[in-house]
Structures are given as C-alpha cells and as structure tokens.
N, C-alpha and C positions, 0 to 999 in steps of 0.2 A: 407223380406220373401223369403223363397228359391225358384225360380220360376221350374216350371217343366211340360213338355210336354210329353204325352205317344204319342211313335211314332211306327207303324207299321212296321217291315222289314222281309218282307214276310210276313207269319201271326204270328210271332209270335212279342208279345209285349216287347219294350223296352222303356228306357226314358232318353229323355235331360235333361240334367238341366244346370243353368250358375254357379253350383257348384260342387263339388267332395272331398270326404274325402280317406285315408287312408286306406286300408283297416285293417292294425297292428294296428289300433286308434279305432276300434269298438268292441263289442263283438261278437266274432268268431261263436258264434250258432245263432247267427240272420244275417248272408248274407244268403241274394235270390240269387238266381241264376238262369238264363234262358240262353240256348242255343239249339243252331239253328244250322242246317245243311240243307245248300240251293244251288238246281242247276237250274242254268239259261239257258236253251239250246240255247235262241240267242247270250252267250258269249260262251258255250262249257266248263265251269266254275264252280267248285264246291267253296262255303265258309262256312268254319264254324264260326262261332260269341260265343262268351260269352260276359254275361251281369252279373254283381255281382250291388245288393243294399244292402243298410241296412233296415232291419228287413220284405219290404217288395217288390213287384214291383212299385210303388210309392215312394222308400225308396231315399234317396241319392245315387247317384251312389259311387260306390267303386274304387280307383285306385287298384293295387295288389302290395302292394310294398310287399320287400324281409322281411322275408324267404317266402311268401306264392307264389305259381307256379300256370301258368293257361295251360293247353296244350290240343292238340286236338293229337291222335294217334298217341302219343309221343314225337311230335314236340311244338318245344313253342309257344304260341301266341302271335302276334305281336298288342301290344297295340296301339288303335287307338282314337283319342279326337273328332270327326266331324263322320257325326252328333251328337254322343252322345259319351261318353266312356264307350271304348267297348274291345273286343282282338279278334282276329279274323286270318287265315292263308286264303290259297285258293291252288288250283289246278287244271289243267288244266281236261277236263272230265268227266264225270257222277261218282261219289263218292257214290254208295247206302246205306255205313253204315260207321259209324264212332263211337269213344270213346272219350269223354272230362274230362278231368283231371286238380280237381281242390286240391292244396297243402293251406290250411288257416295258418294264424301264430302261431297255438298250434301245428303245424304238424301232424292235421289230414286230412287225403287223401279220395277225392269223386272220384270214376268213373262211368261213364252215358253213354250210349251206345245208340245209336238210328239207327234203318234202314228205309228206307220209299221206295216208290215203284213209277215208271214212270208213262206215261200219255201222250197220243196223239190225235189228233184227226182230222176231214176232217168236212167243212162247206164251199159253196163257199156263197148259198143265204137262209135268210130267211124273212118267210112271215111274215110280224105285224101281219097280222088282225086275227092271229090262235094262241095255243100255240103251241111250238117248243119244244123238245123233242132233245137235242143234245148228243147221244152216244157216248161216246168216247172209245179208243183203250185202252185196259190195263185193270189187275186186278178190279174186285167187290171192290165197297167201303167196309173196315174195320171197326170194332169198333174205335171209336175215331181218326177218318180219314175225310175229307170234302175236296170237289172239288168245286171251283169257277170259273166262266165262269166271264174274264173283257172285257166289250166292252167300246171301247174307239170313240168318234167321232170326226169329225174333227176340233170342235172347243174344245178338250180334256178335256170333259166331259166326267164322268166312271157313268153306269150301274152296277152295280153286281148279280148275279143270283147265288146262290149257293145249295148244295145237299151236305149230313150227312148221311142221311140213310142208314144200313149196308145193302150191297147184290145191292146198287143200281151201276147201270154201264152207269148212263144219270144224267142229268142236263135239267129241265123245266125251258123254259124262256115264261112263262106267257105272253097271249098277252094282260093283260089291263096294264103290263109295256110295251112292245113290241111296243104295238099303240103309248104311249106317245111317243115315238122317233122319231125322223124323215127319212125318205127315203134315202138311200144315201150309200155311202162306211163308214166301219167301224172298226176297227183294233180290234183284239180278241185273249185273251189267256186263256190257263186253266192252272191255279194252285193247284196242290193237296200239303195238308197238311197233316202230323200226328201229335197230340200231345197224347207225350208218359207222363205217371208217371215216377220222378225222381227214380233211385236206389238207389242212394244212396242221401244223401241232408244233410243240419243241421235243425233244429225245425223250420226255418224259413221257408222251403222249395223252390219249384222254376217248372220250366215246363220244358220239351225237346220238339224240333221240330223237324221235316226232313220235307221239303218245296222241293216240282219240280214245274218250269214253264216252259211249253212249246214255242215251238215257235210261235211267236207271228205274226198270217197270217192279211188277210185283209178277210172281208166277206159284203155281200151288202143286205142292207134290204130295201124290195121290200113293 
C-alpha cells in the first residue's frame, strides 16, 4: 500500500509519500496543485514551492516530466525529493507577490498569482493567569487570511493560538491554555497566511498560499 504522510510547510498542506508517478502517465485534468509562497525574516528569504498530485491532496505525488513545465515568475523550478516532491526556487528578500506557471502534457498552461501581506510585532512578558490580547504591527486581517502566534519552550514543545477574523489586528492567548504552561523563557513567532482561490486549475483543483514568518523573539511568562 502506498504509504503517505500530510506534511505542513508553512501552512499550507503537502505530502510525502515513498512513491511518485509521472506526471505524462496520468490524466492531465485530474493533478492538484498547491503552491506556496513563503517568507522567513530569520533567513531574509523568500520560497516559492509547488506541489502537483493526482486527482487529489492525498493523491500520489507527481514528478513533471517533459513536455510539462512548472515555473514561478518565469524562472523554472528546481525539483526537489526530501521531504516530499516538490519544485521550488528562492531569493534573497521579502518577495510580496508572485505568479506560478504550471505547462501539463496536453499543453495546456495555468497561471496563479498570489500577494500576501507582512506582520510584526513587540512582547517582552506575559501574564498566565489573565488572557492576553497580543497586537500586532501591520494590516487588519483579511477575508481568508489567519495569524498564528508559536510559542515554543524550552523542552520544544509548540502552543498555537490563532485569529481568522476579518478586521481583527490581535491574537487572544487565553489564560486556561496560558495557565497550563509553565513560567519560564519562551521562543515566539507570528505567522500570517493567505489562502487564495486557484485562477486558474484543472477539475481537480488545488489551493494558493502566501505565508510570512516573523522573527522569531524570546518572551517570558510570568
């Protein structure tokens, strides 16, 4: 049986598997498609990623072989096997929009456009035994936009707190999770996502992302 792991990169979904097919070897209206466009401010690093399965995100993964083309704003993507396969470029810098361009083997052409938007923010200490209320720098959340607050400790174990709601410009960290945690130093970032609707797709469809991570400070809960 074909084994298969859905893995997180950033927020958007992709997947392992200890197999891969073709993608000239399937029928052309049923690859998925998901890509990503992700920046890390503790590298200074923009990536874009594409993910191709068959028929679904659970699907087999796709190699691209020739004639089909996978490219992000007109450069080609460099095919990648670990963790997953996948295509993917990078560059140095905050990248706020981009275009991925995908060629299948009937020679029909997708292109998918996505922009997303930054996110900062300042925390030195907070209190467990209240809720917290952390504002961050930068644009109102969007329709189909979410901010996640990671706190990490030091035996790196992840918390997550997250916020959806349009017009919101905070993240509530609840203190009956707050309390569970224990006192101490704590490492923390905020991730904002967009996911966009494909432009273009085949029947099978697929998702777009733009992902920012902040830098990722230390903060001490009291």
């Amino acid at each position: 049986m074909l084994k298969k792991i859905i893995i997180l990169l950033g927020l958007g979904s992709v997947i392992f598997s200890c197999e891969k097919e073709n993608s000239e070897d399937v029928n052309q209206n049923r690859i998925y498609t998901v890509y990503e466009l992700v920046y890390d401010k503790n590298d200074n690093e923009t990536v874009a990623y594409s993910y191709f399965t068959f028929g679904s995100l659970t699907g087999t993964p796709l190699e691209i072989s020739t004639p089909s083309k996978a490219k992000f704003n007109g450069s080609d993507m460099e095919e990648k096997t670990l963790p997953m396969m996948h295509y993917e470029t990078a560059q140095n810098g905050f990248q706020n929009s981009g275009t991925f361009y995908f060629k299948n083997a009937n020679g029909n052409e997708f292109n998918n456009t996505i922009s997303y938007l930054p996110i900062d923010f300042t925390v030195d200490t907070i209190n467990r035994n209240s809720d917290f209320s952390l504002t961050w720098n930068g644009n109102v959340l969007q329709q189909y936009e979410e901010v996640k607050v990671k706190l990490k400790s030091a035996s790196n174990e992840y918390t997550y707190f997250t916020s959806s709601a349009v017009n919101a410009i905070s993240v509530t960290l609840p203190s009956n999770k707050l309390s569970a945690l224990e006192a101490g130093n704590y490492t923390i970032q905020l991730v904002r996502t967009k996911n966009s609707i494909l432009q273009e797709a085949t029947e099978a469809g697929g998702g777009i992302y733009g992902t920012y991570k902040t830098l990722i400070k230390t903060v001490y809960l009291q």
